[in-house]
N, C-alpha and C positions, 0 to 999 in steps of 0.2 A: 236441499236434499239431505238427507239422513246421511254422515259421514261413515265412511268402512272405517273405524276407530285404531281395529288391528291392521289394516293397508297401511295406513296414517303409522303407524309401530316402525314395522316392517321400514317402514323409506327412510323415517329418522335410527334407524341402525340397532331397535331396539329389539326386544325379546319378548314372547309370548308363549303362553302352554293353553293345549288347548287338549279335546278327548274326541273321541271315535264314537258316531252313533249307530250302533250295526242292528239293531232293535226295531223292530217297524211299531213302532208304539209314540204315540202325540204324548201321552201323560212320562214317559219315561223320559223323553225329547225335554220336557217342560222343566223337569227335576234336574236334569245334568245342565241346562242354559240356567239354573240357579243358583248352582254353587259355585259359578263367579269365577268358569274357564274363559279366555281371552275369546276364544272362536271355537265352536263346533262341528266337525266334517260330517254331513249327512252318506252315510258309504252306499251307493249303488251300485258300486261293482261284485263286490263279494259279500255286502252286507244283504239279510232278507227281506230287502225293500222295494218297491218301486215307485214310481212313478206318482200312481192314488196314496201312499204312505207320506210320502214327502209332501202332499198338499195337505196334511195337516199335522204332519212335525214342523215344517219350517212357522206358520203360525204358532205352533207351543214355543218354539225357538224364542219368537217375538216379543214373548213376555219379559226376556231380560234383557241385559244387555251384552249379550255374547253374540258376537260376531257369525254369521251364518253361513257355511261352506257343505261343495258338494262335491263329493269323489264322483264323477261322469262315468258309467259303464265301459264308455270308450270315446277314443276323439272326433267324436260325430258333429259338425257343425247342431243338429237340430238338437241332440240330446245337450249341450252347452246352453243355446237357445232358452230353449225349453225350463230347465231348471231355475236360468236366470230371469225368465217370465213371472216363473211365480214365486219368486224373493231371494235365491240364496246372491249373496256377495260378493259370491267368488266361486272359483271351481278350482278342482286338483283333477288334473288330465291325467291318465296313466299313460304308462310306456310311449312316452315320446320320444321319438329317434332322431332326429333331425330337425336340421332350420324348420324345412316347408312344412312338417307336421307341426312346431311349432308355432310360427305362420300361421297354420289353421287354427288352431285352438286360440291366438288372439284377434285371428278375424272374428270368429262367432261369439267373441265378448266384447266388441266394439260396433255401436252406429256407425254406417257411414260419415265423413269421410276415411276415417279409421280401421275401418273393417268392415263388414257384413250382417252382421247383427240385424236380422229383421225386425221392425218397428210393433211390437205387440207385449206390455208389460202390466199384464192383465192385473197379477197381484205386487207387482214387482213397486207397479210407481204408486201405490197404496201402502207399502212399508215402505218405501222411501222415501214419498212425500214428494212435496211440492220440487219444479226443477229435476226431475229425474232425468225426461228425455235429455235435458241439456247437461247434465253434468257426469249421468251415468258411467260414460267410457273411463271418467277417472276414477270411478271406486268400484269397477267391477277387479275383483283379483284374479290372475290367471296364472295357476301354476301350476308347471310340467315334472312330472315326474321321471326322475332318473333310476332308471330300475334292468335295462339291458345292453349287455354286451354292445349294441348298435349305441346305445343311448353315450354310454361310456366312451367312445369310441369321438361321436359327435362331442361330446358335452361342452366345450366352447363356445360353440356357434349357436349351440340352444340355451344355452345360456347370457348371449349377446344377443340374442332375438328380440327387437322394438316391441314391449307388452308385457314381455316374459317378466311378474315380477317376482319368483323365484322360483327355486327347484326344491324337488319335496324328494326325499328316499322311501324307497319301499324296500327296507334292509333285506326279506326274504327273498322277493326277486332279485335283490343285488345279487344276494350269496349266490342265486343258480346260474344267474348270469358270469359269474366267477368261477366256476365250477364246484361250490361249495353246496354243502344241504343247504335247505331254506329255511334256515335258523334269523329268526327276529334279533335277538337280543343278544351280536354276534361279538366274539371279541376274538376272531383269526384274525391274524396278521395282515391279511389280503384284502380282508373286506373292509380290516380299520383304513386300511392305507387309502384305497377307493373313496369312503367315507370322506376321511380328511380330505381329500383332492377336490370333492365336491363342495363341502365349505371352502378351499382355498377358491373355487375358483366362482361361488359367490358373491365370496368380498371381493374380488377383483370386480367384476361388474357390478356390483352393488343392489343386486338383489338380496329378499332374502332366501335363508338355508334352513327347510325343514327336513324333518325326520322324525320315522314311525317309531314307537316305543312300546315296550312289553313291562315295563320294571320302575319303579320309581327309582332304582341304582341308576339303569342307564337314563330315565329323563332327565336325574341331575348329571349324570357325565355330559351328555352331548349340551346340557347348559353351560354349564361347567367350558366348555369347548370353544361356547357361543353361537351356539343356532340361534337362529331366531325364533324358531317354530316346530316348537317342541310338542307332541303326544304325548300326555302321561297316559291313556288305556282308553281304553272301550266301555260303552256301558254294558255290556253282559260280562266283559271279564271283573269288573269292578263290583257286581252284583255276585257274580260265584265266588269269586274271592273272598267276599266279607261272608257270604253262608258258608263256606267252607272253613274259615278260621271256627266262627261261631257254634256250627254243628260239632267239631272237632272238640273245642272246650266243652259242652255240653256233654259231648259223649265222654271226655275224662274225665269231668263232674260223677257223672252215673258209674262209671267204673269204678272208681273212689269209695263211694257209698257201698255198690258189691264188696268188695275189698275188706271195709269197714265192719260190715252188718251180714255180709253172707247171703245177703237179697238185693 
């Protein structure tokens, strides 16, 4: 079977950056698995995609070798299922609170004996190849995200949860969970502190420790930090960004010339 390369990262204690596809686009999918991120999160929770989108992003995905992940709408055994049917490698669960919610989320990424995982890998064992049924339960990823007051509150025990192999921030949700705005790219006291507590209490159990990213400042901080599983952006923010700079010179270009010629 096809190994999860960044699974394989993650256990030997290493680092990884990876980017957000919030874009319901196969050919954009194809472009950002090219330029050589560790793993790719397909977002179906906030992103504009569904279900029919992801059956042919995750094949653009295929073309390279970037790792294939999926932000789950929510912690639904089927929508886990599902996903992992037709190729991704892993999932990021949102707002999990607890053991049992954790619990579920690695039931529905493991065959029995292990879990629950119904038997049907329509495109699944066709990107993975040969050995899938048999070896799948080890390279599927299952990671919970820490994002609420309950979650924080828990965070130990879903973080010692059999499967769980690591916890992922969703810094916006943190903040409100904190009582802060839902500032991404946060540097208040409260939310750093939270932060750090959740890496420390990754390398205690030895999973790894991801987090959302808005800024190539904070992707290198929280590297810098030592997560493992770093977000540098999104493909639509990374797309307006560089038309935005670009429009910007241009339009100071034209200015210039006004300035110059009086036309």
């Amino acid at each position: 079977m096809r190994a999860n390369a960044t699974l394989a990262r993650w256990r030997n204690g290493e680092q990884t950056i990876g980017c957000w596809l919030s874009m319901a686009n196969a050919y954009s999918a194809e472009a950002m698995g090219r330029m050589g991120f560790d793993w790719a999160c397909i977002d179906l929770q906030h992103g504009l995609i569904d279900y029919q989108d992801l059956t042919y992003m995750l094949p653009a995905l295929s073309t390279s070798e970037t790792t294939p992940l999926v932000r789950v709408p929510w912690n639904e055994p089927y929508e886990i299922m599902k996903v992992l049917d037709a190729g991704a490698y892993g999932v990021i669960v949102p707002m999990v609170n607890n053991r049992e919610e954790a619990l579920r989320a690695v039931a529905a990424c493991r065959y029995p004996p292990d879990g629950n995982r119904s038997f049907g890998p329509i495109r699944a064992a066709m990107y993975g190849g040969r050995g899938y049924a048999a070896q799948a339960n080890g390279q599927m990823a299952c990671i919970a995200m820490i994002e609420t007051a309950q979650g924080l509150e828990n965070l130990e025990e879903v973080a010692s949860t059999p499967g769980v192999d690591g916890l992922y921030i969703g810094p916006s949700d943190l903040a409100l969970a904190l009582g802060l705005p839902p500032t991404g790219d946060n540097d208040h006291p409260k939310h750093a502190e939270q932060v750090q507590r959740i890496l420390d209490v990754c390398r205690k159990y030895k999973i790894a420790a991801g987090i959302h990213t808005s800024s190539l400042e904070y992707t290198r901080k929280y590297l810098k930090a030592g997560f493992n599983m770093v977000m540098l952006g999104t493909d639509s923010a990374f797309m307006m960004q560089a038309a935005g700079s670009q429009l910007a010179a241009a339009r100071g270009t034209a200015q210039e010339k006004r300035e110059k010629t009086g036309y």
